[in-house]
N, C-alpha and C positions, 0 to 999 in steps of 0.2 A: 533637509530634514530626514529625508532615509536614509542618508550617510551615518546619521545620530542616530537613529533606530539599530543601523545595521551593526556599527560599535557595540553599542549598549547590550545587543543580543549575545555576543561574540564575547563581551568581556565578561556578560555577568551566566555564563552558560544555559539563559534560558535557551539561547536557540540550540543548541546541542539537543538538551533535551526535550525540546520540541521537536526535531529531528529524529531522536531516537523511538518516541513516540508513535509518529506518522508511519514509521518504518516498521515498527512492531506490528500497529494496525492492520498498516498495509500485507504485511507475511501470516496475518492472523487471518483476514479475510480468506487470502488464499488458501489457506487451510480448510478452512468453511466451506470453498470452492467444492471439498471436493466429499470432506466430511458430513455434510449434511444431506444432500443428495442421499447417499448411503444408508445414510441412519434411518430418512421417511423410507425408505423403501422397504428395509427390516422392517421396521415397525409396521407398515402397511402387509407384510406378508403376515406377521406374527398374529396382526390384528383378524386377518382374512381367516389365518387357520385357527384361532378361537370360536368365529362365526361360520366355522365351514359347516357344519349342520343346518344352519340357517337360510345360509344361501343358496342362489341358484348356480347348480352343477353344468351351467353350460358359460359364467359366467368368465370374462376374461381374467387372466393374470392382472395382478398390478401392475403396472408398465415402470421404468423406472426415473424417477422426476426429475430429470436433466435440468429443463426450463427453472426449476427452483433455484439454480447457482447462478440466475443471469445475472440479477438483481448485484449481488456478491461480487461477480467479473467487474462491473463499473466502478463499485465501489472502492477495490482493490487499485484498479490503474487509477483513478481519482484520487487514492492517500498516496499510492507512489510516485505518481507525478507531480502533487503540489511538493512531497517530501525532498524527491528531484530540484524541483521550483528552489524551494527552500534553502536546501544545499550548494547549488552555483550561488545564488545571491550572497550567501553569508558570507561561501568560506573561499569563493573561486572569484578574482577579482576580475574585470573584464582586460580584456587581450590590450587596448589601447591604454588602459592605465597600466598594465606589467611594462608596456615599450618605453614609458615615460621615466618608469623607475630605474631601469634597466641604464640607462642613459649616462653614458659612460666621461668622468671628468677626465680632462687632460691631464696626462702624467706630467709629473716637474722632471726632469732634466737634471743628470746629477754635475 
């Protein structure tokens, strides 16, 4: 039955782009890794020096929210690894059926 599945993927190019999908995902998160981190922390200064009349003058800096891209890092290896997953299964056939195919007839004799 997943030999049918696996065909059916491969012929009708869903899994391609299922594939191209998981892999955009995946490089998009990473992106986010690094971009978002960044952006709260702008905003959290921008926000402070709006309220700096308000606040108190002994109060810390913002610090910068590293911990915020964990979430994101799992995520990431998560779409890249099933897209990985996805990839051997489809388009990479396993090593002991290449040997079978590989499997060389007797030449005829001229």
């Amino acid at each position: 039955m997943l030999d049918r599945l696996r065909t059916a993927l491969v012929d009708s190019f869903a899994g391609a782009i299922a594939l191209g999908l998981l892999f955009a995902e995946g490089i998009q998160r990473i992106a986010y890794i690094f971009a978002d981190p960044v952006t709260r922390w702008l905003l959290q200064r921008l926000q402070e020096q709006q309220n700096s009349r308000y606040s108190n003058l002994f109060a810390a800096p913002p610090r910068f929210p590293i911990e915020l891209a964990i979430p994101d890092v799992f995520t990431a290896l998560f779409l890249l690894a099933a897209a990985y997953a996805l990839l051997r299964w489809l388009y990479f056939p396993p090593a002991e059926k290449q040997d079978r195919d590989r499997v060389t007839e007797p030449e005829q004799g001229a």
